[in-house]
C-alpha positions as CSV (number, residue, x, y, z in Angstrom):
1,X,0.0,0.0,0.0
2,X,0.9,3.3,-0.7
3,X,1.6,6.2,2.0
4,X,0.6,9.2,1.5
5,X,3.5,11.3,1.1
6,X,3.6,14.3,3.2
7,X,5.3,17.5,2.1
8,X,5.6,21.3,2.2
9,X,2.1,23.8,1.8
10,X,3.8,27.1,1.6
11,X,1.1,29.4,1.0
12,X,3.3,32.9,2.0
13,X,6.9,33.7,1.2
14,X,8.7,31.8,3.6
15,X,11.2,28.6,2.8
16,X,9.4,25.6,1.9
17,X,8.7,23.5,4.8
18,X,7.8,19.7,4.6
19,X,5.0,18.1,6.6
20,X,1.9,19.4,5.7
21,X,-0.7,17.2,3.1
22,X,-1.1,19.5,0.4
23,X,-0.2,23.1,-1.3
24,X,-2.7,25.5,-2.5
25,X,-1.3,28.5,-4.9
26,X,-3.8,31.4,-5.1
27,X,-3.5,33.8,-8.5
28,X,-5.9,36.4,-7.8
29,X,-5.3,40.0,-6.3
30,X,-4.6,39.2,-2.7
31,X,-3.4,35.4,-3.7
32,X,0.0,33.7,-2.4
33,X,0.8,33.7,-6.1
34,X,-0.6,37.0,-7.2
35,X,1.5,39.0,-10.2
36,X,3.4,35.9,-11.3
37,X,5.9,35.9,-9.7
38,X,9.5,33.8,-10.7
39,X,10.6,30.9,-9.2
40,X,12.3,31.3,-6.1
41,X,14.6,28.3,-4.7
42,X,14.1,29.2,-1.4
43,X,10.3,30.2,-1.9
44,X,9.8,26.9,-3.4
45,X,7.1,27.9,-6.1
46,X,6.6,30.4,-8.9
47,X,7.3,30.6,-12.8
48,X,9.8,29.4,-14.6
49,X,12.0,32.0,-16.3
50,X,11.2,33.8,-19.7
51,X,8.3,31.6,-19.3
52,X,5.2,33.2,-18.1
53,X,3.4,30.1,-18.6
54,X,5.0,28.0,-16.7
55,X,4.3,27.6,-13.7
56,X,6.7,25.0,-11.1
57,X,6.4,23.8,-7.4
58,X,9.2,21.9,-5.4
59,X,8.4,19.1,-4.3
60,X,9.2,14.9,-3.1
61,X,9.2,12.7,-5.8
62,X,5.6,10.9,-6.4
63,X,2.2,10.8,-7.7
64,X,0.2,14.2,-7.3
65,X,-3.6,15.0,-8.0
66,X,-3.5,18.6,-9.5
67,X,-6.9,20.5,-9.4
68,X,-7.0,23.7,-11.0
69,X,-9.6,26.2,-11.4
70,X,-9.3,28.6,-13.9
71,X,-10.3,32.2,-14.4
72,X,-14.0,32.9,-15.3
73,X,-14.3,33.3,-18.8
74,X,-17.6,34.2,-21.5
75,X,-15.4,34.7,-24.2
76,X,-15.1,30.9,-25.1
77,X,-11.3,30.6,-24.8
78,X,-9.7,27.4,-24.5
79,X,-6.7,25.7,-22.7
80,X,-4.3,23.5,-22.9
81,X,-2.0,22.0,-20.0
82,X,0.8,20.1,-19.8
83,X,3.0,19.0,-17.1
84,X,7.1,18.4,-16.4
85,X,8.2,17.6,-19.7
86,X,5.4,19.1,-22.1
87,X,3.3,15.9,-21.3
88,X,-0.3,16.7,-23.0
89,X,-3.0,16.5,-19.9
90,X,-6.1,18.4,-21.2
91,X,-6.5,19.1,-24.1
92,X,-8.2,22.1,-25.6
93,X,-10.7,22.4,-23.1
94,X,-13.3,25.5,-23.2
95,X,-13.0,27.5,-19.9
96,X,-16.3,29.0,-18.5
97,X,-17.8,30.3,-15.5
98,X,-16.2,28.4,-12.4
99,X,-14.1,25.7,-15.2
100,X,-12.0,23.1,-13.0
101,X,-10.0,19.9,-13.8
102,X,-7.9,17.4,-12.1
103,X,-4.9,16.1,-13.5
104,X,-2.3,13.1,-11.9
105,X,1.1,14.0,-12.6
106,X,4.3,12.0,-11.6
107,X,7.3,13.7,-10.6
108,X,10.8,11.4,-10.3
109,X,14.4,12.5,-9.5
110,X,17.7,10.9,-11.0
111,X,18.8,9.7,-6.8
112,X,18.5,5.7,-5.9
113,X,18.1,4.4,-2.4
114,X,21.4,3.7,-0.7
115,X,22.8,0.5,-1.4
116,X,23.6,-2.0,1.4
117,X,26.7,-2.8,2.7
118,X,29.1,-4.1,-0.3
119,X,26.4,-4.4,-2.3
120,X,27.0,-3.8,-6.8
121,X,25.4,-1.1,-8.0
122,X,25.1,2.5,-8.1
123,X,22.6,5.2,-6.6
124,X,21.8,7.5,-9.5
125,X,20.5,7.1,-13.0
126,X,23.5,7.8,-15.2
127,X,21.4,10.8,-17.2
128,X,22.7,12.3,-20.4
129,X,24.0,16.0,-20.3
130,X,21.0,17.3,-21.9
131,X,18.8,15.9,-19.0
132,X,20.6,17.5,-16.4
133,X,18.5,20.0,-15.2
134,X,15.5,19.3,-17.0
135,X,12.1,19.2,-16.0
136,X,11.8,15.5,-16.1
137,X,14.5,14.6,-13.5
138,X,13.9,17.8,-11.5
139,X,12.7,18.0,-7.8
140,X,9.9,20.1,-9.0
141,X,6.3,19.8,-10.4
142,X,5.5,22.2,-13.5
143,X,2.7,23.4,-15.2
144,X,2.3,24.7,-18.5
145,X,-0.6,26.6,-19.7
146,X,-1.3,27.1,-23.2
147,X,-3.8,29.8,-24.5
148,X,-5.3,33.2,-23.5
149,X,-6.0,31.4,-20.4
150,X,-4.6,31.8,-16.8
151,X,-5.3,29.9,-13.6
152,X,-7.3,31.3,-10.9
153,X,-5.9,28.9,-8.5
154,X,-3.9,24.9,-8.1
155,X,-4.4,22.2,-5.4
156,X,-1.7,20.2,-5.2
157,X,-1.8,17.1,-3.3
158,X,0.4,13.4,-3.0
159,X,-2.0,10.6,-4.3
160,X,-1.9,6.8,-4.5
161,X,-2.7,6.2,-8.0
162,X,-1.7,2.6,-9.7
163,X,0.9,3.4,-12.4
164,X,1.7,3.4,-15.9
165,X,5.3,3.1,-16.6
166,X,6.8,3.6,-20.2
167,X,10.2,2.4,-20.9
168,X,11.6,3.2,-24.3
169,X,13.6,5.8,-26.7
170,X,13.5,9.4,-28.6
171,X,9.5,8.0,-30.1
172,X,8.4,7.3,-26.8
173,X,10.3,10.0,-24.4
174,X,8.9,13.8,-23.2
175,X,10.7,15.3,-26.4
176,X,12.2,18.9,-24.8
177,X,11.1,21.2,-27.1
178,X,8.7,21.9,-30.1
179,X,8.5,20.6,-33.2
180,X,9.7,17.1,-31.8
181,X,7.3,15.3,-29.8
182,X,6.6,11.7,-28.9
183,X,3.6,9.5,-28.3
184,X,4.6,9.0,-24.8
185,X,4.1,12.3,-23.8
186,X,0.7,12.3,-25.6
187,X,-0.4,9.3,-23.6
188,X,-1.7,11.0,-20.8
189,X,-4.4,13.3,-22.1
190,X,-6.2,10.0,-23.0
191,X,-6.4,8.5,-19.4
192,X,-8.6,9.8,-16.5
193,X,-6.7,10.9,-13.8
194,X,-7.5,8.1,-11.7
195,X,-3.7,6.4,-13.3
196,X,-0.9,8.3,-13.9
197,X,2.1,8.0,-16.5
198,X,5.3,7.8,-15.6
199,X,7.5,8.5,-18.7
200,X,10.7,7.1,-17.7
201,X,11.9,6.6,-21.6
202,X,14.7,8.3,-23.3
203,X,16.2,9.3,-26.4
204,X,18.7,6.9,-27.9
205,X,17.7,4.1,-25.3
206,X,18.5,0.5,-26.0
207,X,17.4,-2.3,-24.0
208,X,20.6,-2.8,-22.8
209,X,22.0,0.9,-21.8
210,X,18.3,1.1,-20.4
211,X,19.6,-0.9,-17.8
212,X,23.5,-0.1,-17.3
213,X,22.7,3.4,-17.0
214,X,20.1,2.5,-14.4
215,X,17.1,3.7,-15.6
216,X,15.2,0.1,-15.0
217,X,16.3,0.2,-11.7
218,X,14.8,3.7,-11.4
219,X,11.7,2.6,-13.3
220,X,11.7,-0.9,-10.6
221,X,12.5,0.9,-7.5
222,X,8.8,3.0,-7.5
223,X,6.7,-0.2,-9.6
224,X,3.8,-1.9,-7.7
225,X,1.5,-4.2,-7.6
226,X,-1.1,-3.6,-10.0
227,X,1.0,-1.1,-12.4
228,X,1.8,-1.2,-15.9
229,X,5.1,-0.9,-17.5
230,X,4.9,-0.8,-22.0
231,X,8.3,-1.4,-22.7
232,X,8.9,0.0,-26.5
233,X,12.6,-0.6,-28.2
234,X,14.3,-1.3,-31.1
235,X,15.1,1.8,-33.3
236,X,18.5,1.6,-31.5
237,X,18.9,-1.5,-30.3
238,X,19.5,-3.1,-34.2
239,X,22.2,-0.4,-34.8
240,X,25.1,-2.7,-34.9
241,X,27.7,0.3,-35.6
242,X,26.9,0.9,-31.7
243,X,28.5,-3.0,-30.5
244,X,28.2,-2.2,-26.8
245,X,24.1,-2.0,-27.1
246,X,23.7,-4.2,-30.2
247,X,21.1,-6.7,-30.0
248,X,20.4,-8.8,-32.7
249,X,16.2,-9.2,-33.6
250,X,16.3,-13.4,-33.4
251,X,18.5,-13.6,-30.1
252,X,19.6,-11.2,-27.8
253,X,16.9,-8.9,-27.9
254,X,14.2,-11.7,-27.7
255,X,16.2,-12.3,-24.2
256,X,15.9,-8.9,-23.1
257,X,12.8,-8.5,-23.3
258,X,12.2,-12.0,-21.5
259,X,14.3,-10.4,-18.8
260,X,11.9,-6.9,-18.6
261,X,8.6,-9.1,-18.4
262,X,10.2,-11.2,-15.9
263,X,11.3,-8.0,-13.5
264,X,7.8,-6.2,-13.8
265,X,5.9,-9.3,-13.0
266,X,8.2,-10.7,-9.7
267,X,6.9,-7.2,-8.6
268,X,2.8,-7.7,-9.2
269,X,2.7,-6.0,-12.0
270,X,1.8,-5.8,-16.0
271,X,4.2,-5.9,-18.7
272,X,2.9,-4.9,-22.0
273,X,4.9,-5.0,-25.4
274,X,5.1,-2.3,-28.2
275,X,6.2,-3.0,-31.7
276,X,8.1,0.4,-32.5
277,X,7.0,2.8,-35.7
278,X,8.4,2.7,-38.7
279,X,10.6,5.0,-40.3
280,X,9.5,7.3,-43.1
281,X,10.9,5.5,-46.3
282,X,8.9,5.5,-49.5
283,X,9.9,3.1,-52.8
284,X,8.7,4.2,-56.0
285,X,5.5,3.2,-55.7
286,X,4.7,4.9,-52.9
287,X,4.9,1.9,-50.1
288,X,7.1,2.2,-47.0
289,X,9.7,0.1,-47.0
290,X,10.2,-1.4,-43.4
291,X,13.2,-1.2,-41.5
292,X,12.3,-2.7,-38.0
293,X,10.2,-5.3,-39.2
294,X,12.4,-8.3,-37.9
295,X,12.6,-6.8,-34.5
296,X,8.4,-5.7,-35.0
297,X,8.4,-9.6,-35.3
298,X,10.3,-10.2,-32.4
299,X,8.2,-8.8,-30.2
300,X,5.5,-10.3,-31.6
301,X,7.0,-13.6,-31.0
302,X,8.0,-12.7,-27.0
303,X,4.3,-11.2,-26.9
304,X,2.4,-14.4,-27.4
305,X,5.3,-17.0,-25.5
306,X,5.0,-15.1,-22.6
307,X,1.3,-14.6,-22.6
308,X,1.6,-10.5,-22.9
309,X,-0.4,-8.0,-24.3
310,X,0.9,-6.6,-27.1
311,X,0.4,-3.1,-28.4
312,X,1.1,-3.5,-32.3
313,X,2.3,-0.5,-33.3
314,X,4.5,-0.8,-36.4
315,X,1.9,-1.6,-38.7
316,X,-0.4,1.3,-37.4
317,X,2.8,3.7,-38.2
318,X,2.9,2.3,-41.9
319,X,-0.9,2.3,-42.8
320,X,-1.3,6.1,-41.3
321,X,2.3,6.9,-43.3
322,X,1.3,5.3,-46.6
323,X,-2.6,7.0,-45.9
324,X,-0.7,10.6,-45.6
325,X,0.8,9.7,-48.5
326,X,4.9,10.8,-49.8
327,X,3.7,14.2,-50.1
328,X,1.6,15.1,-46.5
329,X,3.4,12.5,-44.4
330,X,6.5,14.4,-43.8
331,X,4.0,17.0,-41.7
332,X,3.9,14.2,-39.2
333,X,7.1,14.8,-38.9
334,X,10.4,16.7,-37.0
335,X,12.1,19.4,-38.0
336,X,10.3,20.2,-41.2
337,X,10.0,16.5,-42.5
338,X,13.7,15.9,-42.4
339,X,13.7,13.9,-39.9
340,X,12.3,10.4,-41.4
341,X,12.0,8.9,-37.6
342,X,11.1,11.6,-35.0
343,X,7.7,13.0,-34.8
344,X,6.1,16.7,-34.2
345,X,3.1,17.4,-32.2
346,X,0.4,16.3,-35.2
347,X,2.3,13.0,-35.6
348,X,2.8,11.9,-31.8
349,X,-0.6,12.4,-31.3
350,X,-1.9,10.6,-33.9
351,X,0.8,7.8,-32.8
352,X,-0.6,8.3,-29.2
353,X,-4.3,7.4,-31.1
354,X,-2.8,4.2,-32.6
355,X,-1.4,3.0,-29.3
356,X,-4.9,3.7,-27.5
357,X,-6.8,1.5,-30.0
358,X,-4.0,-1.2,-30.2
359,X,-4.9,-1.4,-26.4
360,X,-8.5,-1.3,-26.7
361,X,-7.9,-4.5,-29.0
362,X,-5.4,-6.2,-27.0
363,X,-6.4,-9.4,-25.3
364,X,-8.4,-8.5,-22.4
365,X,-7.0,-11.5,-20.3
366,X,-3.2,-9.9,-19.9
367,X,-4.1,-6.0,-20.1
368,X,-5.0,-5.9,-16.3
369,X,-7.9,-3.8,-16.9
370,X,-6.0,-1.5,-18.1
371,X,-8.1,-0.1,-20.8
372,X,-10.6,0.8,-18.3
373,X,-8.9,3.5,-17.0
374,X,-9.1,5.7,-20.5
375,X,-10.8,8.7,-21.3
376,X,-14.4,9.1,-22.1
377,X,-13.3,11.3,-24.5
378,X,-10.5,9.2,-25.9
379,X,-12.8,8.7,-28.9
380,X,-11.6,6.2,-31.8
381,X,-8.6,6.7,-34.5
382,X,-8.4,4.8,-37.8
383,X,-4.9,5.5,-39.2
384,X,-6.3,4.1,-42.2
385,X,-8.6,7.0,-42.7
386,X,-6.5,9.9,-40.9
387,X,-7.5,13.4,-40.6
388,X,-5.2,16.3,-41.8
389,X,-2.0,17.8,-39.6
390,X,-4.2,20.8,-39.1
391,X,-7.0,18.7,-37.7
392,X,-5.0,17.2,-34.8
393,X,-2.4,19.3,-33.6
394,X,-2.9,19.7,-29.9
C-alpha cells in the first residue's frame, strides 16, 4: 500500500517547509501567487523564467492530484496544460464560468536508495548531459498553460494512484522542445486521472543501456503491484555500428525482453509489449519500406510465448504513413519532415491514437484492466482514414 507522502504547503513567502498534506497557490489579487511571480529556490514555487506560462512547485518525488480552477471566462477561450516535460494533460478544453479539472502527474528525480553494505550497483540514473537540469528529472512539479488562459488557483496534493510506466527511446520520451514530440508524452491526455504516467523513456535508449545506465532500476524501485510498464525498443537496439548496445532481432533482444517481463511481473505488475513505428521510407511506388520489421516480429514472437499484451504499433505507423501519403506524411514529422524517424506534435498524437486503439484491441485477459482506465473522451482513430495535420495538432 501506498503512504501518503507528506510535504511542504507554503502558501506565504517563507522557505518551503515539509509536513503538511497538500499546497494551495492562489493567482488572484490578494493570492500567495498573485502578479506571477519567478521561481524562487528558497520560496519553493513560482514561474519558470522567460516563461510566463509555466508555472513550477518543489516538491518529493511521487504521484500528485493537480486540481486547477481557472479564471472565469464568457469569451469561449480554451486551454491546454501540460506537465514536467510538455506531457499533454487536457486538451483544448473551453473555460467557463467556475471551469475546474484534475490532472495526476508524476514527478521522479535521477537519486536511488542507498545500497547496502558491499552491495553492486550505483545510486543515481546515469542521465545524459542534456537531462541535467531538465524538467523530467527535476525536484519540481510544473505546469504549463497554453492559451489566453490563466489559472485562478492549483491544489496540489500526493496521491496513491496505480501506475503506468513507459520504458523506451526518442518515439516514446517527453521530447524537450517543439517541433519534436513523442507519443509517450501524448499518452496522458487519454487517461482519467484516476492512473498516472510515468515517462521514464529516453532518447537513444537500448534495452541494454536502459539498464546499465540504471534507468530500469529507477523505473523498478517505484513499480507496484497492479502497475503497468509498455516497454517499446528497437530503433536503436538493431544499430550494430553501436556493438556495446547491439542486439540482434532473433536472439539477444528476444532475451531482453524475456528479462523486462520477468522484472515487472516478480513485482505484481503488467508488462505490455510495443512494436516500435516505422521510419519514413517510401519506394517508388509509394509503399514504406520497413526497416524494424524483424525486431516488429520479435516482439511479436515474445508477446504471445509469454502470454503479454501486445500493443502492435509498427503496422499502425505504416498504414497512417502510406494514408498521408509521400507528399503530407512528412507533416507528421520533425524538423520540417527531415527527420524520417522523429515526430512533431500532429504525428505523436496521432501515434498516441494508434497506441490507444491497439490497447483497446489487446487481449483482455493480460491487459490488467488497463483499458478501463481511459478517457471518455478518448474517442476512436483509424490510421487508415487519418485526418489532416491541421486537424489534430494539440
Amino acid at each position: 500500500m501506498r503512504g501518503l507522502a507528506t510535504f511542504a504547503a507554503c502558501v506565504c513567502a517563507c522557505p518551503v517547509a515539509l509536513g503538511a498534506p497538500a499546497l494551495d497557490f492562489d493567482f488572484t489579487a490578494d493570492g500567495n501567487a498573485a502578479g506571477h511571480p519567478a521561481y524562487d529556490s528558497e520560496r519553493g514555487f513560482g514561474f519558470e523564467p522567460g516563461r510566463a506560462n509555466r508555472f513550477s512547485v518543489r516538491v518529493p518525488e511521487g504521484n500528485y492530484a493537480v486540481t486547477l480552477r481557472f479564471t472565469d471566462s464568457r469569451k469561449h477561450k480554451r486551454v491546454s496544460v501540460l506537465a514536467e516535460q510538455r506531457r499533454l494533460m487536457l486538451e483544448n478544453i473551453p473555460v467557463g464560468p467556475a471551469t475546474e479539472r484534475t490532472i495526476a502527474v508524476n514527478v521522479r528525480v535521477p537519486q536511488l536508495a542507498a545500497l547496502p553494505a558491499n552491495a553492486t550497483g550505483g545510486t543515481k540514473v546515469a542521465l545524459k548531459s542534456r537531462e541535467i537540469g531538465s524538467f523530467t528529472w527535476d525536484d519540481k512539479l510544473t505546469l504549463e498553460f497554453q492559451g489566453d488562459v490563466t489559472p485562478r488557483s492549483v491544489h496540489i496534493e500526493p496521491v496513491e494512484l496505480p501506475t503506468l510506466y513507459l520504458a523506451g527511446d526518442s518515439t516514446v520520451t517527453d521530447q524537450a522542445e517543439t517541433p519534436w514530440a513523442s507519443w509517450g508524452q501524448m499518452l496522458p491526455r487519454f487517461f482519467r486521472p484516476d492512473i498516472v504516467v510515468a515517462n521514464h523513456a529516453e532518447s537513444g535508449e537500448t534495452l541494454k543501456s536502459f539498464v546499465t545506465e540504471l534507468r530500469l532500476d529507477k523505473l523498478l524501485s517505484t513499480l507496484e503491484r497492479g502497475d503497468w510498464v509498455m516497454i517499446q525498443f528497437g530503433h536503436n537496439d538493431q544499430k550494430s555500428q553501436w556493438p556495446q548496445t547491439y542486439a540482434e532481432a532473433a536472439t539477444t533482444y528476444r532475451s531482453w525482453l524475456r528479462t523486462y517481463i520477468a522484472e515487472v511481473r516478480r513485482r505484481g505488475a503488467t508488462p505490455l509489449l510495443v512494436t516500435s513505428p516505422e521510419r519514413r521510407n517510401f519506394d517508388a511506388a509509394g509503399r514504406i519500406e520497413p526497416t524494424l520489421s524483424e525486431y516488429a516480429e520479435a516482439v511479436r514472437a515474445v508477446a504471445k510465448e509469454e502470454s503479454v499484451a501486445l500493443i502492435d504499433l509498427n503496422p499502425l505507423s505504416v498504414r497512417f504513413y502510406e494514408a498521408l501519403g509521400p507528399d503530407v506524411s512528412p507533416r507528421a514529422f520533425a524538423d520540417e519532415g527531415r527527420d524520417r524517424t522523429h515526430h512533431n506534435e500532429y504525428g505523436a498524437y496521432a501515434l498516441a491514437r494508434m497506441v490507444v486503439e491497439a490497447l483497446r484491441s489487446a487481449d483482455p485477459r493480460f491487459t490488467s484492466g488497463l483499458e478501463t482506465h481511459l478517457a471518455a473522451d478518448a474517442g476512436r482513430f483509424d490510421a487508415s482514414h487519418p485526418p489532416l495535420p491541421v486537424a489534430t495538432t494539440p
